[in-house]
N, C-alpha and C positions, 0 to 999 in steps of 0.2 A: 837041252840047249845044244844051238847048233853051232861050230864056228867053218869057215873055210877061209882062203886068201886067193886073191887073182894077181897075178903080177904080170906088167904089161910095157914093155919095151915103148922108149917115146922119143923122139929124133928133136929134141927141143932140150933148152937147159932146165933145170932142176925149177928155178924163178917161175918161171913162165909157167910149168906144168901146174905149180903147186897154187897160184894165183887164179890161172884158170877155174883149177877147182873147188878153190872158193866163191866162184861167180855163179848168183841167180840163176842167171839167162842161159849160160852152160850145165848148167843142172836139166832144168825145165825143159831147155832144146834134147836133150839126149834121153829125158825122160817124153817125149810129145805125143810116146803110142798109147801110154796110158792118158795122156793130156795132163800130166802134173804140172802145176802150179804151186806158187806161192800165194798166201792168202793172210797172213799173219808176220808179225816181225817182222825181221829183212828181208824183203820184198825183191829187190834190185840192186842190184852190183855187189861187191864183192863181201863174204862175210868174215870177220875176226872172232876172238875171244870174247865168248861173252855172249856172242849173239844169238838170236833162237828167229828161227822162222818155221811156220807153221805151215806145210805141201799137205797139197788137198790132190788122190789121184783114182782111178777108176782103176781097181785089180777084181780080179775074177766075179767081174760084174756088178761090183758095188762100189760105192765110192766111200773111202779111206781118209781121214786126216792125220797127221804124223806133225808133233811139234818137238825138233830137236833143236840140242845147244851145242855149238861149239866148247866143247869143252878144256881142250887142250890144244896148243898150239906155237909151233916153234919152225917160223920162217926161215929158210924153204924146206926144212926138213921133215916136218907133218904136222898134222892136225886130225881132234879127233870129234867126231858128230855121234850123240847119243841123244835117243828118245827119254822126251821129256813126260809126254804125254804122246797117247797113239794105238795103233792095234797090235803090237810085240808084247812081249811080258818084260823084253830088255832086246836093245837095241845098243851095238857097241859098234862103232866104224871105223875105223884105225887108218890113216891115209900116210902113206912112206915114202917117199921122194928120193933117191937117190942118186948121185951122176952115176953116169954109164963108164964113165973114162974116155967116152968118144965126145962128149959135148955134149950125151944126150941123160935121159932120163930112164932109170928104173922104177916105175910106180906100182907099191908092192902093199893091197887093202888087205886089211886082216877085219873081218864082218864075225861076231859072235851076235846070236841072237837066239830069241826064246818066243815061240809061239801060245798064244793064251789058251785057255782053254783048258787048265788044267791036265789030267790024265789024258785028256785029249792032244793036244799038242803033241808029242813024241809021235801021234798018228799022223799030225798033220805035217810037220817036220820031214816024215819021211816019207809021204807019198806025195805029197806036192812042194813043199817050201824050199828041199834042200835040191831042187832041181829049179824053179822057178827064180827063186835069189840070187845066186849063180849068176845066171842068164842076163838079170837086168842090170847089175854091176857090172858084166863084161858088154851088156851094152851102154851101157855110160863112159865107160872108159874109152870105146873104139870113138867114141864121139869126142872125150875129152883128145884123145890121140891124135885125132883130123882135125881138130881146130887148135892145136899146141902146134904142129907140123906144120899147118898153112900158115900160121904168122911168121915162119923162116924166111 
């Protein structure tokens, strides 16, 4: 199993960041090079506790579905998204919201995750996943970042 955390400076308050990234449409927009979608459950606008939506997206050439549920959630301070069903063996998303003290936000993900495949996975883990995962969270967030910042 693999864990890492991205923490990402956000010029907006704690509300707004943590709102955004419970949005659809802000997921999907910042995921759009794999073309991920919604396809299942909440579909559109913003998700709570409770809720499960089911992202359909194209990685290393195949196309992928992932149904996770908001598990945990305590406005504006975090919420957390884990695989319900999907191609992980465990999927854990940790979302942390903090003020900055300037007005703005500290958005601080903590991702544990397990790749399938048994004996397998530690290989895959290590020669692709723990550099690939990384990368698409810190591109979500630079997107969650520019669209929390323009609504100032």
């Amino acid at each position: 199993m693999t864990r890492f955390e991205t923490t990402t400076g956000i010029a907006a308050p704690p509300q707004r960041v943590f709102d955004l990234s419970l949005e659809v449409e802000v997921h999907t927009a910042s995921m759009a090079g794999s073309g991920e979608r919604a396809i299942g459950g909440v579909t559109s606008g913003q998700m709570k506790l409770g809720d499960t939506v089911t992202w359909q997206a194209r990685h290393f050439g195949l196309c992928w579905r992932m149904t996770s549920l908001i598990s945990a959630y305590d406005p504006p301070g975090y919420f957390v998204d884990e695989q319900v069903t999907g191609p992980f063996e465990r999927w854990h998303h940790a979302h942390h919201f903090e003020p900055d003290g300037n007005g703005g936000t500290v958005m601080r993900d903590v991702i544990d995750f397990a790749a399938p495949l048994g004996p397998l996975a530690a290989i895959a883990e290590f020669v692709v996943l723990n550099r690939y995962m990384p990368r698409l969270i810190r591109i979500r967030n630079d997107h969650v970042k520019a669209a929390a910042e323009a609504a100032n």
